[in-house]
Steps between C-alpha positions, in 0.01 A plus 500: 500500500834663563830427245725277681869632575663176451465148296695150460721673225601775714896459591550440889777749513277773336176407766711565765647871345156580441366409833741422795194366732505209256840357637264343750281277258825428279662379820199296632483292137889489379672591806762671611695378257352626257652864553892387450391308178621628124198363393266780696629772235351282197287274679100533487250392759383221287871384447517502846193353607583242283849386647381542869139269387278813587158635342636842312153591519448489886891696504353800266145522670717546867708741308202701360361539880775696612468857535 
């Protein structure tokens, strides 16, 4: 089984410097939003998934599948 890239902890801000193509998936769960907010800079996936009542899980596993 290959190492994942990314979990809940990761920071938002720090997904999307490692991997631009994952702008998408952060848009499609937090929206646009998302990208003018303070918060994306300290911020994890899990923090996130939390205050928008999303699965961090199913946000990581979309993130994983990009290439």
């Amino acid at each position: 089984m290959a190492e994942k890239k990314f979990n809940k902890d990761m920071v938002i801000g720090d997904i999307l410097k490692a991997n631009p193509a994952a702008i998408k998936v952060i848009e499609k769960y937090f929206g646009q939003g998302c990208f003018t907010c303070p918060g994306m800079k300290m911020e994890s996936i899990s923090f996130g998934a939390m205050m928008h009542n999303m699965d961090p899980e199913a946000i990581v596993k979309e993130l994983n599948e990009l290439p």
